[in-house]
C-alpha positions as CSV (number, residue, x, y, z in Angstrom):
1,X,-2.1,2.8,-7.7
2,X,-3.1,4.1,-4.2
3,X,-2.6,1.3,-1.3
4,X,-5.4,1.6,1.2
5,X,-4.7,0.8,5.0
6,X,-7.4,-0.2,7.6
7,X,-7.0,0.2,11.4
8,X,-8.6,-0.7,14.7
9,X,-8.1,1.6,17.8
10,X,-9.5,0.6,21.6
11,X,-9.4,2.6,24.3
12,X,-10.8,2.4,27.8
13,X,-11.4,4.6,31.1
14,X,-13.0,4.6,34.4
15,X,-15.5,7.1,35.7
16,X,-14.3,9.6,38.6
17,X,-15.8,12.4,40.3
18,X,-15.1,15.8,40.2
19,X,-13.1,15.5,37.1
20,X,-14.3,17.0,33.3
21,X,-16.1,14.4,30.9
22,X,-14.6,15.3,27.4
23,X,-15.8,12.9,24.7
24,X,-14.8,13.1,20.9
25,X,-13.7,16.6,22.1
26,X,-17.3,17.8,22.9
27,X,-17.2,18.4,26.7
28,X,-20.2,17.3,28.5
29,X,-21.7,19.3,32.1
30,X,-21.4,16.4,34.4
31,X,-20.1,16.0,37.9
32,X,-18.0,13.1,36.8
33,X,-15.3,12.5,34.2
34,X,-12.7,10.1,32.9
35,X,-9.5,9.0,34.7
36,X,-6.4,9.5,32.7
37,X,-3.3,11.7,32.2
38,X,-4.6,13.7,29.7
39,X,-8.5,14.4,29.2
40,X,-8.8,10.8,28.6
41,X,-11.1,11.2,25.7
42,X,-11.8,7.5,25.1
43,X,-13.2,8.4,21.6
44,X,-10.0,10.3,20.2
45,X,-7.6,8.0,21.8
46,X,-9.3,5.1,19.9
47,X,-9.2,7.1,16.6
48,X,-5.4,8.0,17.4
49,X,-4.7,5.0,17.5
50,X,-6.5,3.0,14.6
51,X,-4.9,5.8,12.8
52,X,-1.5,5.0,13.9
53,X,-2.2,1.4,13.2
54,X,-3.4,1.7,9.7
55,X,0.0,3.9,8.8
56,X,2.0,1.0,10.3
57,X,3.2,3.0,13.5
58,X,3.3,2.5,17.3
59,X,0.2,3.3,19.4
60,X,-0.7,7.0,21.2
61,X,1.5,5.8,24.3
62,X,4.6,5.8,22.4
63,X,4.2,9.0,20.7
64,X,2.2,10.5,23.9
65,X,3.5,8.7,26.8
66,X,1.8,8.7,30.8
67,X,5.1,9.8,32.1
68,X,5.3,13.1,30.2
69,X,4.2,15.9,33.1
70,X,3.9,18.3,29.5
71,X,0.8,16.3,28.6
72,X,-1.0,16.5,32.1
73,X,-4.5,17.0,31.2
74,X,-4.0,18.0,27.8
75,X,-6.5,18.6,25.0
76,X,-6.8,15.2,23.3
77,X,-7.8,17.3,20.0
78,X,-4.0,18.4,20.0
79,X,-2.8,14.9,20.1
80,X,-5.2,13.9,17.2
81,X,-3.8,16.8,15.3
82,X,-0.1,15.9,15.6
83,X,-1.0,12.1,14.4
84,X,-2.9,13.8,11.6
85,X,0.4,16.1,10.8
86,X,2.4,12.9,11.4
87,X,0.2,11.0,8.8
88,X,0.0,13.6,6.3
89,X,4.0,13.9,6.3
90,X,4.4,9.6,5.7
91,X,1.6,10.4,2.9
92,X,-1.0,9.4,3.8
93,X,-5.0,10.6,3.8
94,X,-7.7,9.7,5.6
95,X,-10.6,7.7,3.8
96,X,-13.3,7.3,6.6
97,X,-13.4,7.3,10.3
98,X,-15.9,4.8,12.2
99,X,-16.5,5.0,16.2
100,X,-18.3,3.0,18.3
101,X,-18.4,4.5,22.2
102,X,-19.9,2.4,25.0
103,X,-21.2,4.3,28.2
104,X,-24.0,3.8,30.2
105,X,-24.0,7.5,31.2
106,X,-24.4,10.0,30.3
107,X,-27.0,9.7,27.4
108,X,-24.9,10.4,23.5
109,X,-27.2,10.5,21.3
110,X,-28.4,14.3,21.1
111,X,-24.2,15.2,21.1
112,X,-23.0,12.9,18.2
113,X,-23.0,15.7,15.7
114,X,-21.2,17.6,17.5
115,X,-18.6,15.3,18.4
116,X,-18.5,14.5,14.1
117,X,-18.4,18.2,13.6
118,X,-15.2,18.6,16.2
119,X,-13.5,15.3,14.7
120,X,-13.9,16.6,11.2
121,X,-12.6,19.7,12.4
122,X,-9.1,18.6,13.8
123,X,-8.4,15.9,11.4
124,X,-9.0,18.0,8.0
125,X,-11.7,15.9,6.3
126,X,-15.7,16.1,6.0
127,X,-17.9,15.7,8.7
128,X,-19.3,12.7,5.9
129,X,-16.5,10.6,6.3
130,X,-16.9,10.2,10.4
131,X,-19.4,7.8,11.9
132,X,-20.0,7.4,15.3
133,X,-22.5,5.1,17.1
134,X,-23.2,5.0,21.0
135,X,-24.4,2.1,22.6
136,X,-24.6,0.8,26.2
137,X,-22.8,-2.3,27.8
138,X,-26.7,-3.6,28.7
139,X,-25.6,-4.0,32.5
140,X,-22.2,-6.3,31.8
141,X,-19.1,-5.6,33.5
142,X,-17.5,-2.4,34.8
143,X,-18.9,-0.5,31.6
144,X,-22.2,-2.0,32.2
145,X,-22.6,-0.9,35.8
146,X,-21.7,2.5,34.8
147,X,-18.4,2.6,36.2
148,X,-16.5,3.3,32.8
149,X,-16.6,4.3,29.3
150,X,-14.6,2.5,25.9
151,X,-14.7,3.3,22.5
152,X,-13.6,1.5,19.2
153,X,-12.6,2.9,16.2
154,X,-11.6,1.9,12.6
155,X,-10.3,4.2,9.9
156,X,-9.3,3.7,6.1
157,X,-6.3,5.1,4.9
158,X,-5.1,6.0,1.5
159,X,-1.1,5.9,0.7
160,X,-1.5,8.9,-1.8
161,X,2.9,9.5,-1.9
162,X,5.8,8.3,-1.6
């Protein structure tokens, strides 16, 4: 009988200039960006980690930690890859991705497909099993006044061996 694992993953960045805007690995022609040590894709970090979760294991800082110099600015699709690889080898397959992102710029909704389509892509499954909604903070707090971007995510996981 397969065991089936939920997880939740948060992540959160502030808005700086002059740096790129990557988000669920769709990069987006802006004068601003995120502020992290990698591309501080708020979206695949959340994933990462509600993936991580779900198969019982520490969060993307342990695996990928601040401090590395080797992960300056890195591709957050690559990360996302390696937890796939490291879910796959523990057995496990994903069921469903959901995402919620929350930005008051720039406007989502015309790049959510393509976001799904990149997702799908580096994680192995159908573009069918990814949701992912974008919504605005309606003027609250630092994400409300536009001065940062979060996302949540939950994911299903299926033990299918050992």
């Amino acid at each position: 009988m397969a065991t089936i694992r939920i997880g939740h993953g948060y992540d959160i960045h502030r808005l700086v200039p002059d740096r790129p805007l990557v988000l669920g690995g769709v990069k987006f022609d802006t004068d601003y960006g995120l502020d992290g040590h990698s591309d501080a894709d708020v979206i695949t970090h959340a994933i990462c980690d509600a993936l991580l979760g779900a198969a019982g294991l520490p969060d993307i800082g342990h695996f990928f930690p601040n401090t590395d110099p080797a992960l300056k600015n890195i591709d957050s699709q690559v990360l996302l890859a390696k937890v796939c690889v490291e879910l796959h080898a523990r057995g496990f397959a994903i069921g469903n991705v959901d995402a919620s992102v929350i930005a008051e710029k720039p406007r989502l909704i015309a790049r959510l497909g393509e976001m799904k389509t990149q997702l799908a892509h580096t994680m192995g499954i159908a573009q069918e099993s990814i949701g992912i909604k974008a919504t605005t903070n309606e003027g609250v707090d630092d994400l409300g006044a536009g001065l940062a971007i979060a996302a949540h995510a939950v994911v299903l996981l299926e033990k299918i061996r050992g």
